[in-house]
C-alpha positions as CSV (number, residue, x, y, z in Angstrom):
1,X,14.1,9.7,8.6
2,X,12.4,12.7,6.6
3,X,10.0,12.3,4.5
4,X,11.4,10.3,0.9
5,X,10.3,7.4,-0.8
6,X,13.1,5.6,-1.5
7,X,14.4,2.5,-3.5
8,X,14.1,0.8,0.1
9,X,10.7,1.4,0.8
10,X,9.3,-0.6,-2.4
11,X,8.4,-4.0,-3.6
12,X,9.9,-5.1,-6.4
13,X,10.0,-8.8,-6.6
14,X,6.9,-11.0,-7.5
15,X,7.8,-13.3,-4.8
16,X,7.1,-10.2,-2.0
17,X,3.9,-9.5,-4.1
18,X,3.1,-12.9,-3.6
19,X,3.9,-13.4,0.2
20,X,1.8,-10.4,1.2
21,X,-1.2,-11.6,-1.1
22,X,-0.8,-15.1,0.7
23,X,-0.7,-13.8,4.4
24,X,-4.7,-12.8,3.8
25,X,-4.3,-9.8,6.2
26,X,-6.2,-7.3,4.1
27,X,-8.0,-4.1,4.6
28,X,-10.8,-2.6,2.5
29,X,-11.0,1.3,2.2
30,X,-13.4,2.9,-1.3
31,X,-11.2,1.4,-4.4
32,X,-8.2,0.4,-2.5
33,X,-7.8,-2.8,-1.2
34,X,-4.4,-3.1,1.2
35,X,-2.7,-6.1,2.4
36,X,-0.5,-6.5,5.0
37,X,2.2,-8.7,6.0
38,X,5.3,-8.6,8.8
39,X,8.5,-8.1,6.7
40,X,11.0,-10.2,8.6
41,X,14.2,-9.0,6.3
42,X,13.7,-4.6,6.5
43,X,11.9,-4.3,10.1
44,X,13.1,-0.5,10.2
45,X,10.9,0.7,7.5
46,X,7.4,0.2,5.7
47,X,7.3,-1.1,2.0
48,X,5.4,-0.2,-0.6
49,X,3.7,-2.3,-3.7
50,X,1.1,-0.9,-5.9
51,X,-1.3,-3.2,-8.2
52,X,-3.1,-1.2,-10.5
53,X,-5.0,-3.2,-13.5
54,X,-6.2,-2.1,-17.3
55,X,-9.8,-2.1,-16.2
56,X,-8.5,1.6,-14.2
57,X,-8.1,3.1,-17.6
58,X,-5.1,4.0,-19.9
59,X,-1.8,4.2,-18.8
60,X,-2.0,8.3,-17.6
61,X,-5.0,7.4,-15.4
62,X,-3.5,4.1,-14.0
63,X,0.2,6.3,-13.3
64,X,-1.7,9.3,-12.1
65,X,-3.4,6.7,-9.1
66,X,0.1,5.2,-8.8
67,X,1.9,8.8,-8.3
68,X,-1.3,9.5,-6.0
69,X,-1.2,6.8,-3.7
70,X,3.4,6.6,-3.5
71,X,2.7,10.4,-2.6
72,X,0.1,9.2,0.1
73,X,2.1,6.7,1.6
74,X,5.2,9.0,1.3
75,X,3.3,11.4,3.5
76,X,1.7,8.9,5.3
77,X,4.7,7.0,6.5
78,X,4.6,8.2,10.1
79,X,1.7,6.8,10.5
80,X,2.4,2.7,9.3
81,X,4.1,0.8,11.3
82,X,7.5,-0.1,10.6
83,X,8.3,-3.5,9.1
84,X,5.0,-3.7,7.3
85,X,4.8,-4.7,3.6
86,X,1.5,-3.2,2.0
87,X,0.6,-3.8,-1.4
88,X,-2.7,-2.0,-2.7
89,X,-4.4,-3.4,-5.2
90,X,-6.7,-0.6,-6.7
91,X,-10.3,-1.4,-8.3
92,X,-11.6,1.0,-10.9
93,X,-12.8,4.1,-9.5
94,X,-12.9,8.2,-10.8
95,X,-9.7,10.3,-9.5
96,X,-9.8,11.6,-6.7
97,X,-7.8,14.0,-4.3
98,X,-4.8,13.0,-2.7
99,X,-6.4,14.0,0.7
100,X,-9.0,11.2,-0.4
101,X,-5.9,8.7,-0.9
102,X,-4.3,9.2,2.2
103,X,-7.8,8.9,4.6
104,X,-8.5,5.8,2.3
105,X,-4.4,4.3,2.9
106,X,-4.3,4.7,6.1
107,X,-8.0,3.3,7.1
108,X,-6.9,-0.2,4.5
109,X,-3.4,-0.1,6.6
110,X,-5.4,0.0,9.8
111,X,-7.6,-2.9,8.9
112,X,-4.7,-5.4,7.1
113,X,-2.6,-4.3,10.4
114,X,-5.0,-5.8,13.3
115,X,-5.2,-8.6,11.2
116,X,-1.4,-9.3,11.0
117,X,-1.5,-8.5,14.9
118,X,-4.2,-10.6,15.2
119,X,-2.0,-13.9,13.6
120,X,0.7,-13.8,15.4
């Protein structure tokens, strides 16, 4: 499949927001906070939803960590399991490197995944 970030790969609907947040499989890695859920209607690929608040800072700062962590999961797609729905919530932190994002995605995808594993 290469390596895009396409229209397919995101959440867009509060409802999907909403079912992830409600499956309370969730991983904690520095300011990013990952939950996980099965996604029963794309199982081929991994989906992507991104929280990020005011209290992160204006709205350059809160699209630079947004940019940051779709270019993490963009690389990092290999490596989460298909059929997963992630959103990350992000908590106010300092920027930091997109190598820092990626190590920090995949540890909170690790954690919210055993935990969906563990449910079922």
């Amino acid at each position: 499949m290469g390596l895009r970030f396409t229209r397919r790969q995101r959440l867009s609907k509060a409802r999907e927001y909403q079912a992830a947040y409600a499956a309370r499989c969730a991983g904690q890695a520095g300011p990013l906070r990952v939950y996980g859920r099965r996604n029963a209607t794309s199982p081929a690929v991994a989906r992507l939803g991104l929280a990020v608040g005011r209290r992160c800072g204006g709205a350059v700062v809160r699209n630079r960590i947004k940019r940051m962590v779709r270019e993490a999961f963009r690389l990092e797609q290999g490596s989460i399991p298909a059929g997963l729905d992630v959103v990350v919530s992000v908590a106010p932190h300092r920027g930091l490197s997109l190598g820092e994002y990626r190590a920090m995605l995949l540890r909170g995808v690790g954690q919210a995944w055993e935990r969906v594993q563990r449910r079922e």
